[in-house]
KEKE-3310 file (N, C-alpha, C; in steps of 0.2 Angstrom, whole numbers, plus 5000, padded with zeros to 4 digits):
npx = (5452:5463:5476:5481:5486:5477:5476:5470:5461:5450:5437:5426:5410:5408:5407:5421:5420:5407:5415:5424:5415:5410:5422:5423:5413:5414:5426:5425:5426:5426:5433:5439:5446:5446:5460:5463:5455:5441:5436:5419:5419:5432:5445:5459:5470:5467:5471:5466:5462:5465:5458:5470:5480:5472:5477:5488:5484:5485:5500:5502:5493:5499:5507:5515:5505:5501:5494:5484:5477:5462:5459:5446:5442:5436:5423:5418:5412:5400:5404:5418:5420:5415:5403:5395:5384:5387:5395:5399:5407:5419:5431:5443:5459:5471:5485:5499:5511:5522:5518:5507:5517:5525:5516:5512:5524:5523:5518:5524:5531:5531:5516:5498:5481:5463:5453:5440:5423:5413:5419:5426:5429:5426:5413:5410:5407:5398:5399:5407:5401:5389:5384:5386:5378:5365:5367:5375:5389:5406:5419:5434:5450:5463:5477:5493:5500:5512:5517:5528:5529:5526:5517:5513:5505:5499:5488:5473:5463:5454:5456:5467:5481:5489:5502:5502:5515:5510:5507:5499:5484:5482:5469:5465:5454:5452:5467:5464:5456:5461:5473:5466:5465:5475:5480:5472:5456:5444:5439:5438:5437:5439:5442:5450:5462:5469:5486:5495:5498:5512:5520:5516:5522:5526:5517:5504:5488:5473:5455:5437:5433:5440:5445:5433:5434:5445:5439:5427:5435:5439:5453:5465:5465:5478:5486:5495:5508:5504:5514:5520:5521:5530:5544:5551:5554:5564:5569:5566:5569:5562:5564:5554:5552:5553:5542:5529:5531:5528:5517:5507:5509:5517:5536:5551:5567:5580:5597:5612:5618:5611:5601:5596:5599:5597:5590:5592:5590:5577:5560:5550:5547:5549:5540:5546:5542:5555:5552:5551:5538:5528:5522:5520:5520:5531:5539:5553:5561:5575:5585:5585:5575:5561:5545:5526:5516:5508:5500:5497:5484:5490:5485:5481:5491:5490)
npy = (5603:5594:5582:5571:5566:5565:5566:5560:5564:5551:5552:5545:5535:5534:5527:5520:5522:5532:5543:5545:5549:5561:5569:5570:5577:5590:5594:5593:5581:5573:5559:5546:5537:5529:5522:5508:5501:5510:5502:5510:5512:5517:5528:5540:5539:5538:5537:5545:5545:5557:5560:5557:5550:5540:5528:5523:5518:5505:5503:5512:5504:5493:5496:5497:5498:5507:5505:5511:5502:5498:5483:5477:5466:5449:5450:5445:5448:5450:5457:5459:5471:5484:5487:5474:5464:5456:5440:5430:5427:5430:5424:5436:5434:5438:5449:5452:5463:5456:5443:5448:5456:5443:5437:5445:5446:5433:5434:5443:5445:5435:5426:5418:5421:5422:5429:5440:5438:5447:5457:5465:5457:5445:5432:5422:5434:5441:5453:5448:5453:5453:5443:5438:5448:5438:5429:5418:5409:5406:5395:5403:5406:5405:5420:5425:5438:5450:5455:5469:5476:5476:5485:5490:5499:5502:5494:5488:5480:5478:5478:5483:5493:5496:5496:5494:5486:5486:5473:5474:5469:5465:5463:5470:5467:5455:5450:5457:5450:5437:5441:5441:5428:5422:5427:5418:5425:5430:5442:5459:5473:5491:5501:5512:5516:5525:5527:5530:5527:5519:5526:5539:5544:5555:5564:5577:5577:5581:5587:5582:5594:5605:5604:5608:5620:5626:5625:5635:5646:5648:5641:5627:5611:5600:5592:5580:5575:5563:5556:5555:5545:5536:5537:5527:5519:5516:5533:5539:5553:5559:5565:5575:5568:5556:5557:5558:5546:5536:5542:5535:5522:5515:5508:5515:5519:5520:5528:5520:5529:5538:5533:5533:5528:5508:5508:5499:5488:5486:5484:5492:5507:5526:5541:5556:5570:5584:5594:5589:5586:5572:5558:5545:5526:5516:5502:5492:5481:5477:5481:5492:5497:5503:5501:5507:5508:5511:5525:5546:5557:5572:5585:5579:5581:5587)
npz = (5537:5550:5545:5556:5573:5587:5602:5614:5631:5635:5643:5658:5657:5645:5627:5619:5604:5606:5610:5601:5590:5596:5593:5580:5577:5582:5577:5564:5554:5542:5541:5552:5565:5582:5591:5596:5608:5624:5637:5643:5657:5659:5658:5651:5638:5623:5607:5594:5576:5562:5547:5534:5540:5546:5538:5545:5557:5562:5565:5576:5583:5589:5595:5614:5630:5645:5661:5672:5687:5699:5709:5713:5729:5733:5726:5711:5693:5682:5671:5673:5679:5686:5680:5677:5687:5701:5701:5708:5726:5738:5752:5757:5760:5773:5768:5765:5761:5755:5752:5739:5733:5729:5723:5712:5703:5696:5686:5676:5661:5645:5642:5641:5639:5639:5631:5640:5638:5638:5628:5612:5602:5588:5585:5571:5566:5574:5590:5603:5618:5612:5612:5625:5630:5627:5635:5630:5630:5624:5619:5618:5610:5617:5617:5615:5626:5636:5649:5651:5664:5681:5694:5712:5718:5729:5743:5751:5764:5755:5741:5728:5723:5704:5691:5677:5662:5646:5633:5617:5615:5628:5641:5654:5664:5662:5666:5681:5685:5687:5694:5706:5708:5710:5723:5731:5732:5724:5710:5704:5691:5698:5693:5680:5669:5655:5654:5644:5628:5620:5604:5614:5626:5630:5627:5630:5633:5624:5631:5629:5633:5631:5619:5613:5619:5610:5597:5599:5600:5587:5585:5582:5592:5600:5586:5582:5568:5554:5553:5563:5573:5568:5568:5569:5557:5544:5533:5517:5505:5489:5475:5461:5451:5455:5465:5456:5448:5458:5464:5454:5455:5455:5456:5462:5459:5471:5474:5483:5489:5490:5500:5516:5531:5534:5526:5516:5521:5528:5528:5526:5523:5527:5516:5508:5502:5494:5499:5514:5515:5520:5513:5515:5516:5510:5503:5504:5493:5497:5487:5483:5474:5478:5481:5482:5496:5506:5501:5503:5503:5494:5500:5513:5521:5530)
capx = (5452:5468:5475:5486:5483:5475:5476:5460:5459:5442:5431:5422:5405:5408:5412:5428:5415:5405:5421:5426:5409:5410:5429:5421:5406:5418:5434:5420:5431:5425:5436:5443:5445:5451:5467:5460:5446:5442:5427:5414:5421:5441:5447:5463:5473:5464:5474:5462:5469:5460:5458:5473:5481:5469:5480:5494:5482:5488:5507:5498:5488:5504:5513:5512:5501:5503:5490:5486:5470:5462:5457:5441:5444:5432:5418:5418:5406:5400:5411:5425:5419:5410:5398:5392:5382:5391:5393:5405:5408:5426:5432:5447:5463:5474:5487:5505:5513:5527:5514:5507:5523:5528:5510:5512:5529:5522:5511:5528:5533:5524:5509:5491:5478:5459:5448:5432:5416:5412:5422:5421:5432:5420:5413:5405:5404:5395:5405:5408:5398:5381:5384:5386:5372:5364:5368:5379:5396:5408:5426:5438:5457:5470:5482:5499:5501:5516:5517:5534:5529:5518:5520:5510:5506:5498:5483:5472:5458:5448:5459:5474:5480:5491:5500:5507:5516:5509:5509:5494:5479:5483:5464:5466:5448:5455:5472:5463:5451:5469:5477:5463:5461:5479:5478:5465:5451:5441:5438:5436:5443:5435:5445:5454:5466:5475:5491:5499:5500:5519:5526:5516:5523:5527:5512:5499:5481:5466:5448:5431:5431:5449:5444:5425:5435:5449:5435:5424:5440:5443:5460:5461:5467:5484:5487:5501:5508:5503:5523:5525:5522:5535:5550:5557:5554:5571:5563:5567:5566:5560:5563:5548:5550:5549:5536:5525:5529:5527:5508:5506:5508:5524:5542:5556:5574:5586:5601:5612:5622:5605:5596:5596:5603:5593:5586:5590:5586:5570:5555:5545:5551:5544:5543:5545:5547:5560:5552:5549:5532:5525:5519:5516:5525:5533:5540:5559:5565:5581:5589:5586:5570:5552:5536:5524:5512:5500:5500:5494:5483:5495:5483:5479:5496:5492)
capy = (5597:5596:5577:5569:5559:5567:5561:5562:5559:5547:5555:5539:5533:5535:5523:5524:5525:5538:5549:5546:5554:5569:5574:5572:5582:5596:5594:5593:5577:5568:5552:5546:5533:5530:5518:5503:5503:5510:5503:5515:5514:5519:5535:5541:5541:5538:5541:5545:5547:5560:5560:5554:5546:5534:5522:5523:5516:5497:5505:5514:5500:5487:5498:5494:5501:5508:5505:5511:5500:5497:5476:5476:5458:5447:5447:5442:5453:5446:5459:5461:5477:5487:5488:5471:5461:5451:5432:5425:5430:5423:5429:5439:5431:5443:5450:5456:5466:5451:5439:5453:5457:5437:5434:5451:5444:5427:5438:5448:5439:5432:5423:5417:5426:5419:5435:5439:5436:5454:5460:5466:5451:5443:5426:5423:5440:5443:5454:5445:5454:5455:5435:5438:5450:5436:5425:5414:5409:5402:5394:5410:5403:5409:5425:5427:5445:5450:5462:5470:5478:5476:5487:5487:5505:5503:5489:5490:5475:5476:5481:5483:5496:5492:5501:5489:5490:5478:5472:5474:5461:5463:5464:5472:5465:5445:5451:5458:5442:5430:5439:5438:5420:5421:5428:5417:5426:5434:5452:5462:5481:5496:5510:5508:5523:5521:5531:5530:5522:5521:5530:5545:5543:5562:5569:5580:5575:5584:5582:5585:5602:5608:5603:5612:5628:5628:5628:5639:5652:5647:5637:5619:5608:5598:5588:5576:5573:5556:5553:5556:5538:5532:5537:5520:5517:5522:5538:5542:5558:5559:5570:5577:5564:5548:5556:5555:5539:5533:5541:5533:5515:5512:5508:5517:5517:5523:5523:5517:5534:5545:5532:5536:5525:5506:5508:5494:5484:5489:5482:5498:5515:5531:5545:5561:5575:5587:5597:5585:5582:5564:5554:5537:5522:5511:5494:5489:5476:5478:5481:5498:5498:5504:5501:5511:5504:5515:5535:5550:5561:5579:5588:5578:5579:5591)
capz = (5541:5547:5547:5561:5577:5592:5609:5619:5637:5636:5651:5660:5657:5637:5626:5611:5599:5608:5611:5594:5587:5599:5593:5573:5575:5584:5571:5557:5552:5537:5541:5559:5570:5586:5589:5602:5613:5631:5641:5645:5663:5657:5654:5647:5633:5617:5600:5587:5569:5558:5537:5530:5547:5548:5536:5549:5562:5563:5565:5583:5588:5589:5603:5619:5637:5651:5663:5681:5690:5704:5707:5721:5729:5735:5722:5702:5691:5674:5664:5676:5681:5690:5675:5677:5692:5703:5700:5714:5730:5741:5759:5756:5766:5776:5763:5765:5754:5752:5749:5734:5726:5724:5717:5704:5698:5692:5680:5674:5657:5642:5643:5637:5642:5639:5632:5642:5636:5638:5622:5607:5597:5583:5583:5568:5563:5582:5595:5609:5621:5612:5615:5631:5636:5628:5638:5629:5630:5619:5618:5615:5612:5622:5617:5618:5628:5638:5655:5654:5671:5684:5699:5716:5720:5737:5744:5760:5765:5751:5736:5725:5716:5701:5684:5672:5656:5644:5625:5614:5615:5633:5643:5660:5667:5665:5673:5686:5687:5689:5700:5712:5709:5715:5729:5734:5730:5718:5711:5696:5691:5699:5691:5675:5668:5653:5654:5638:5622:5617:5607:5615:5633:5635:5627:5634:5628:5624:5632:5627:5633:5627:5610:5611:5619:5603:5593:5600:5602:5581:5587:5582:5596:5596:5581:5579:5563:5554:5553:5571:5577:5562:5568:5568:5550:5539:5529:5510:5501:5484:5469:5458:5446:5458:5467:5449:5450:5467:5462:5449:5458:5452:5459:5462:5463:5478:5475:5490:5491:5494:5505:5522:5535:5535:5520:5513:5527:5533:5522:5526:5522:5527:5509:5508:5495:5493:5504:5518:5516:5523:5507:5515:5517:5506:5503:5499:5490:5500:5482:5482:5474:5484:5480:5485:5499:5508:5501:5507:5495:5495:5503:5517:5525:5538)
cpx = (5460:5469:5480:5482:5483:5472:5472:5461:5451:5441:5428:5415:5405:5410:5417:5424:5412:5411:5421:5422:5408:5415:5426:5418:5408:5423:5429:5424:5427:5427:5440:5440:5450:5455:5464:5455:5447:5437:5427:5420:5428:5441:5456:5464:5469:5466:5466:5465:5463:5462:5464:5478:5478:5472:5486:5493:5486:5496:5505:5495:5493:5507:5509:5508:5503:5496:5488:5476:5468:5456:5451:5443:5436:5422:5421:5415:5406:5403:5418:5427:5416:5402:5391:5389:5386:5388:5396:5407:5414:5427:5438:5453:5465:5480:5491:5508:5519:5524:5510:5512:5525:5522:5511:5521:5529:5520:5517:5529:5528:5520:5504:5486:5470:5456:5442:5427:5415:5419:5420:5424:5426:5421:5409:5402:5399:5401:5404:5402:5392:5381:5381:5380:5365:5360:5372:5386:5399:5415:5431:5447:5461:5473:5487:5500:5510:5515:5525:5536:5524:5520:5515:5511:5503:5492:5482:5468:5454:5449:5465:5475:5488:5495:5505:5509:5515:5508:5501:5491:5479:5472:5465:5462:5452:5461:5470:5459:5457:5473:5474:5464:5469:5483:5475:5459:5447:5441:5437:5439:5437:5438:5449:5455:5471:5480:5493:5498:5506:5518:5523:5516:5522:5521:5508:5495:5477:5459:5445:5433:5437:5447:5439:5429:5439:5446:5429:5430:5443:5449:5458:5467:5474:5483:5492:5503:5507:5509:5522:5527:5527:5541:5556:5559:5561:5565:5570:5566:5567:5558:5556:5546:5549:5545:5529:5525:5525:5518:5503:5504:5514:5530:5549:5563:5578:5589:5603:5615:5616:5600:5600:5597:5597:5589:5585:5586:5580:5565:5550:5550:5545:5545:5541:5545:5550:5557:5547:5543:5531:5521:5517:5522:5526:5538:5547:5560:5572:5588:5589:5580:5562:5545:5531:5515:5503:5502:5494:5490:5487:5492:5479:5484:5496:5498)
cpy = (5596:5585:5575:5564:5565:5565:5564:5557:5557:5550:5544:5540:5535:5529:5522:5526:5532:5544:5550:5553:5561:5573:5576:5577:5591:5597:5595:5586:5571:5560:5553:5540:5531:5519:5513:5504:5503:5508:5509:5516:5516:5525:5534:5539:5536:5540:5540:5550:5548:5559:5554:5549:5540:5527:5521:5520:5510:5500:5509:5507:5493:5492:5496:5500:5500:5509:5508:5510:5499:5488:5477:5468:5455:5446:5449:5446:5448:5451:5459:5468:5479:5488:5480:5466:5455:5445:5427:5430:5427:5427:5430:5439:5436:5442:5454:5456:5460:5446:5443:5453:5451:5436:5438:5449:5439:5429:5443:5440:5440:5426:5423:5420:5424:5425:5436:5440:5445:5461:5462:5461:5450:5438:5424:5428:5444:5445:5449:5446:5456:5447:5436:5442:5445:5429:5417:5414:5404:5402:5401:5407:5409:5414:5423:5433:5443:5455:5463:5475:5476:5477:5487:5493:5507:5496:5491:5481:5472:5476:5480:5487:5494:5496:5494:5491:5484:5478:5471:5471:5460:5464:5464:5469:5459:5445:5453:5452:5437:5433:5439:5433:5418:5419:5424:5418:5426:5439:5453:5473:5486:5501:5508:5516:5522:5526:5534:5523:5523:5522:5537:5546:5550:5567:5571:5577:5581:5582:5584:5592:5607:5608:5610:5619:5629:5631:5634:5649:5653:5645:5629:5617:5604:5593:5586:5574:5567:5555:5551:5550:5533:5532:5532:5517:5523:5528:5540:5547:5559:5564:5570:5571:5558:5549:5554:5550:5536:5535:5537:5524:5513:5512:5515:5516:5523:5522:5524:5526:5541:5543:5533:5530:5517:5505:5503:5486:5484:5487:5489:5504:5522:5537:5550:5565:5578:5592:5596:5584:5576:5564:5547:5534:5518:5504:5493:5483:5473:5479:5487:5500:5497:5507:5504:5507:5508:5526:5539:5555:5568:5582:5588:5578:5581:5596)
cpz = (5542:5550:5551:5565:5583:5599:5615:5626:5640:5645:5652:5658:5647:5635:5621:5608:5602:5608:5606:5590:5588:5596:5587:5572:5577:5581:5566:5553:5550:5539:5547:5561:5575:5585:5595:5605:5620:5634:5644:5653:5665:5656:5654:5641:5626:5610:5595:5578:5563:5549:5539:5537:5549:5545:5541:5556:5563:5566:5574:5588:5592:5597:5609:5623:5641:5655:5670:5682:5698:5704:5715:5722:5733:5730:5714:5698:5684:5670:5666:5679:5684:5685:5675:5684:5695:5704:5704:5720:5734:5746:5755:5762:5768:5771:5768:5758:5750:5751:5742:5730:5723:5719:5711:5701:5695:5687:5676:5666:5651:5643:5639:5643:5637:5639:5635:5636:5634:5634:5617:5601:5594:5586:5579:5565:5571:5585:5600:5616:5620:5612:5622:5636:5636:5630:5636:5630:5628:5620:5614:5615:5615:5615:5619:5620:5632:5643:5657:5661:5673:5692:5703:5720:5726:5736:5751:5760:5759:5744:5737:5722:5713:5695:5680:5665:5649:5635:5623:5615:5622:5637:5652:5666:5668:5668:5680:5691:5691:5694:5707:5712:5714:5718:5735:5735:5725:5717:5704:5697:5692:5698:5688:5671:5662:5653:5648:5635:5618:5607:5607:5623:5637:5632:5628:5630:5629:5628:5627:5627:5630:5620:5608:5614:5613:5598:5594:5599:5591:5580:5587:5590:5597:5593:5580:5572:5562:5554:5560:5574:5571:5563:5568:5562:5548:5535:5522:5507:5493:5479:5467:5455:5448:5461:5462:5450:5455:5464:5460:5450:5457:5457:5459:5462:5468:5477:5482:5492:5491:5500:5512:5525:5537:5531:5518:5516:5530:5526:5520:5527:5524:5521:5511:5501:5498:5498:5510:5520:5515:5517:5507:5517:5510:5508:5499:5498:5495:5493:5481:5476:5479:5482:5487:5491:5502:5506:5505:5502:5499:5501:5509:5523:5530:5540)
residu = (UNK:UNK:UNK:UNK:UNK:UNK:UNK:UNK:UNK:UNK:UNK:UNK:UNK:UNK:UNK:UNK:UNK:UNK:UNK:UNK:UNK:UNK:UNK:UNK:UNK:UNK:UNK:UNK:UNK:UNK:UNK:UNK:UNK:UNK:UNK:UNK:UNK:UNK:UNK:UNK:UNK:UNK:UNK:UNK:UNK:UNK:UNK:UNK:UNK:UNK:UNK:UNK:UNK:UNK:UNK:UNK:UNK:UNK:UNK:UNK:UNK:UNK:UNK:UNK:UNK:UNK:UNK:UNK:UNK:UNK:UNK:UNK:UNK:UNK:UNK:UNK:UNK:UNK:UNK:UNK:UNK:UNK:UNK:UNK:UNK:UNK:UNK:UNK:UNK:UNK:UNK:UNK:UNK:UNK:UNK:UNK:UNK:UNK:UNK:UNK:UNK:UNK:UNK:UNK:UNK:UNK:UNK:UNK:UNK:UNK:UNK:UNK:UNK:UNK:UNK:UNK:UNK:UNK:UNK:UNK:UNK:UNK:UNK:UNK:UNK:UNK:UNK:UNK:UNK:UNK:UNK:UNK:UNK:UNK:UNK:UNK:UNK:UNK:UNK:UNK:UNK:UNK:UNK:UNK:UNK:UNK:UNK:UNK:UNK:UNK:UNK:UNK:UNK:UNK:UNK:UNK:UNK:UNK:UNK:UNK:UNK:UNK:UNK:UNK:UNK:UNK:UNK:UNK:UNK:UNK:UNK:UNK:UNK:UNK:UNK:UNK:UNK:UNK:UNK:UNK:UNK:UNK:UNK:UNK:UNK:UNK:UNK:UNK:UNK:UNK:UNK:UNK:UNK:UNK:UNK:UNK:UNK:UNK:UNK:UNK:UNK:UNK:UNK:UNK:UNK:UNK:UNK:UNK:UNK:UNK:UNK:UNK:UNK:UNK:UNK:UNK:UNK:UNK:UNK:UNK:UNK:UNK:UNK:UNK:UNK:UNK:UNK:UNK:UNK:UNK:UNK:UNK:UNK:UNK:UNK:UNK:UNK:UNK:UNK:UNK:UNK:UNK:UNK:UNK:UNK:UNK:UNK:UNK:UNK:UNK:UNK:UNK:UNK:UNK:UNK:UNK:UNK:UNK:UNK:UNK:UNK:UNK:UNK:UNK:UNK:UNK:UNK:UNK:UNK:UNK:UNK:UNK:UNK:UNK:UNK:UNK:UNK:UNK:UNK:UNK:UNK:UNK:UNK:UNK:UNK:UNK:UNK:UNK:UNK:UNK:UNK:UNK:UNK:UNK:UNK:UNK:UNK:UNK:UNK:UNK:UNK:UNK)
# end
């Protein structure tokens, strides 16, 4: 099994979890999970972080999205999508592009942002949406999200299409909801695409069937290294005898004239051995001792 992070373009009518399950049962992969969630009605980009990569999941799930949607205008739906029955219906004024682009630059910025019902957030240990299929609805407090884009890639009568570039926690459905509202109207997302999830802006994805051909052909598929999304972390290399340590649970010291550039700055360190193999992350002091926080067993490094 090899371990890294693999970038799956979610087919539509799936849901994360389902996709998930399919890469497993085709990688044969003991331990895996994917990196955010795409409704069933979404596809692209999907990191999924196999064996020992799955501790580096939270350090993935913080970057930002890049989104490209389209908003139907004039009716509501109970998810915000095309998935759920529509609950409101509004005429749909006559729309020029320069009334469009001032309303899509109110939306630039950060902001609070009111989760829908039809999520997976807990309440009580309950997702959200098995509330909502049964029929309850409950105060959800605001977020703080961020849209440091939000472009406006054509519109006819009935529609908008859209790609924005936005901050974790962001939900595309209730943006799509508010900029109907507007507008003037109403509406909800009838095509939802994630592009990328930074920082894999330039790289190609795998599907389903790219994966199932790899392996049918005996070739594994591309796997990223667990480092690869870390390159912002300062990175330490480590003789034989701090790595024992480091194992062991213990600290280390660095002096300053072999740490690497930030070292002592930076709460989080990336570690290697001597022969740059990825050993996890650690934890400075900023004194030139690092403790040891999340490891990697040797032979999951991939």
């Amino acid at each position: 099994m090899h371990s890294g992070i693999l970038l799956l373009d979610k087919p539509a009518g799936l849901s994360s979890n389902a996709a998930l399950q399919r890469v497993r049962r085709m990688l044969g992969a003991d331990k895996a999970g994917h990196v955010g969630s795409l409704d069933p009605l979404a596809t692209g980009m999907l990191p999924i972080c196999l064996g020992e990569a799955t501790k580096i999941a939270g350090d993935v799930v913080s970057g930002r999205k890049r989104y490209r949607f389209t908003v139907g205008l004039g009716a509501r739906t109970a998810t915000g999508d095309t998935e759920g029955g529509v609950v409101e219906t509004a005429p749909v004024p006559a729309l020029d592009a320069g009334t469009i682009d001032a309303t899509r630059q109110r939306f630039l910025g950060r902001q609070t942002q009111i989760p829908p019902m039809y999520s997976a957030l807990k309440r009580d240990g309950q997702p959200l949406y098995k509330l909502a299929r049964a029929g309850v609805e409950v105060d959800r407090p605001a977020r703080e999200i961020e849209l440091f884009e939000l472009a406006v890639l054509g519109f006819e009568a009935g529609s908008i299409e859209l790609e924005t570039l936005c901050s974790k926690g962001t939900y595309v459905r209730t943006l799509a909801e508010d900029l109907a509202r507007a507008l003037g109207t109403c509406g909800h997302v009838t095509a939802l695409r994630r592009v990328h999830v930074e920082p894999f802006g330039a790289e190609p994805m795998e599907t389903l069937e790219s994966i199932a051909q790899a392996r049918e052909q005996g070739a594994w598929p591309k796997v990223l290294p667990a480092d690869w999304p870390l390159g912002h972390l300062p990175k330490v290399s480590l003789d034989p005898a701090q790595v024992i340590r480091l194992t062991h649970g213990q600290a280390v010291a660095v002096p300053a004239d072999s740490a690497g550039p930030g070292v002592g700055a930076a709460p989080r360190i990336r570690l290697y051995d001597t022969e740059g193999r990825f050993l996890g992350i650690g934890e400075s002091d900023g004194g030139g001792s690092i403790q040891p926080r999340r490891l990697f067993v040797p032979d999951g490094t991939g």
